[in-house]
N, C-alpha and C positions, 0 to 999 in steps of 0.2 A: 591451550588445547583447542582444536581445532570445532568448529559447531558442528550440532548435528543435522541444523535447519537453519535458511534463511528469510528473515521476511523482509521486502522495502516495505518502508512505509515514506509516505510526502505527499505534496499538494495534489489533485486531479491535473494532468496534463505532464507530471514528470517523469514521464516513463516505465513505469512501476509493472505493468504490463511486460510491454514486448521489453525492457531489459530483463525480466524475471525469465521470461523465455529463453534468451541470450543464455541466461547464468547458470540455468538450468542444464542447459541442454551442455554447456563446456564444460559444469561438474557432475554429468552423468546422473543427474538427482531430477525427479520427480518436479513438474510446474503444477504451480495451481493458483487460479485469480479467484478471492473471497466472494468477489460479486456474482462470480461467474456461479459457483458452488451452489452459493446461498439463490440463485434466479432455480437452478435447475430443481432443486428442492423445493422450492418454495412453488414452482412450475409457472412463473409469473414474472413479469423483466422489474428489475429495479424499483422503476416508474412506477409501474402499475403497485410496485408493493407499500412506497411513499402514498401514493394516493389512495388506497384503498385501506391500508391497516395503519397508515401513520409512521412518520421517520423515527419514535420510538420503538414500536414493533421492528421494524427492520434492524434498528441495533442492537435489540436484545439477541434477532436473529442471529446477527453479526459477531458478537463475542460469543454465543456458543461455535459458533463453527470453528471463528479462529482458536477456540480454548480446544476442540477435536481435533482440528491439525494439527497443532504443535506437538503431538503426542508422537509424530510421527515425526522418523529422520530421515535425510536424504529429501530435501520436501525443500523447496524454494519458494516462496509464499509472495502474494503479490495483494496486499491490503488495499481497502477503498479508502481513500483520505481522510474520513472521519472518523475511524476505528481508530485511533491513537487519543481520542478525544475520553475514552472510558479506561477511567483510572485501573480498574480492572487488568482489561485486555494489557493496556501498559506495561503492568505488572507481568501477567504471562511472555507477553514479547521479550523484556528481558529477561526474565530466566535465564538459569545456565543450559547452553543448547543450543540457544536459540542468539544467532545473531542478527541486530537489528541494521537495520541500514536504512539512513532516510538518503532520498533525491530530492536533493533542495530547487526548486525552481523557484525563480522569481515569479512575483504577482503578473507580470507583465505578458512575460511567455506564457504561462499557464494559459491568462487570457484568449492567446493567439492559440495557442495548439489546440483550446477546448471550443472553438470559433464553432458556431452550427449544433453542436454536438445539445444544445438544451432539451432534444427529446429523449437523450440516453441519460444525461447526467442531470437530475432534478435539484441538485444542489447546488448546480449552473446556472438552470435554468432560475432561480432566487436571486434574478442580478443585486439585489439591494443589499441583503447580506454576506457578498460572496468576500468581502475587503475582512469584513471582520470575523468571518472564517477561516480566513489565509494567515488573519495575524494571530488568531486562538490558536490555531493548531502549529505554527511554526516553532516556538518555543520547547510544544511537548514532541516533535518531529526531532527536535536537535539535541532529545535525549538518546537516540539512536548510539550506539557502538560506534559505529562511523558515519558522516555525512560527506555526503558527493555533491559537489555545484555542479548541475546536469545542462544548464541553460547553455554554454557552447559545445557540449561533447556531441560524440553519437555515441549509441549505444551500445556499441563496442567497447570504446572509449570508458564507459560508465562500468561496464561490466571489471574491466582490467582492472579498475580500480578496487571495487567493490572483492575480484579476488586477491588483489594485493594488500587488501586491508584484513582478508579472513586466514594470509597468511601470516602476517605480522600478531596472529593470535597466538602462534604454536610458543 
């Protein structure tokens, strides 16, 4: 059976975004980025919500939204890379419905494509723990429905896969 929703989930820098885009727009289904969601509610960027209310506030924020979305179908989801981390959310993500899909990128590339970016992404910008963040979350990333190695594709590329994999559901 085919889902009624997708979300990637994977590291910062695997394209979790603009493939969500991609995937969205070829299955005629609704995009939405968690971060994005959770900034405009919250009326405040990311950053500012880690520094001021704390990276616990923010993921308490974080699993209610994703547990709001998933209620809805036709919805392509584009998760922030720590949200796979609350046993919770994990649970909701795989639900029936709901197919998961992580973008496995290497530690390497991640590095490279999130280069500069340490004023938007606060969990970058923590260089000291960012290794042992890549290896906590990998594990519970590659309980996803399917995984994609994103490090040579584009996101085309990544998308094709990701629907050849939601049709290999039916």
């Amino acid at each position: 059976m085919k889902p009624g929703r997708i979300a990637l989930t994977g590291f910062m820098g695997a394209g979790k975004t603009s493939c969500g885009r991609l995937l969205a727009a070829r299955l005629g289904w609704r995009f939405c980025d968690v971060d994005e969601v959770i900034e405009d509610e919250a009326g405040m960027q990311i950053t500012e919500i880690f520094a001021q209310l704390g990276e616990a506030e923010f993921r308490k924020r974080e699993s209610a939204t994703i547990a709001r979305l998933l209620r809805e179908n036709g919805l392509v989801l584009a998760l922030g890379g720590g949200a796979i981390e609350s046993t919770e959310t994990r649970a909701l993500l795989k639900s029936e419905g709901t197919m998961l899909v992580h973008l496995e990128v290497s530690f390497g590339i991640a590095m490279q494509r999130c280069a500069g970016s340490e004023g938007t992404r606060p969990v970058f910008a923590d260089k000291e723990n960012l290794t042992a963040r890549y290896n906590r979350r990998l594990p519970l990333n590659r309980e996803a429905a399917l995984t994609i190695q994103v490090d040579k594709l584009t996101p085309e590329q990544v998308v094709a896969r990701a629907l050849e994999g939601m049709d290999g559901l039916e």
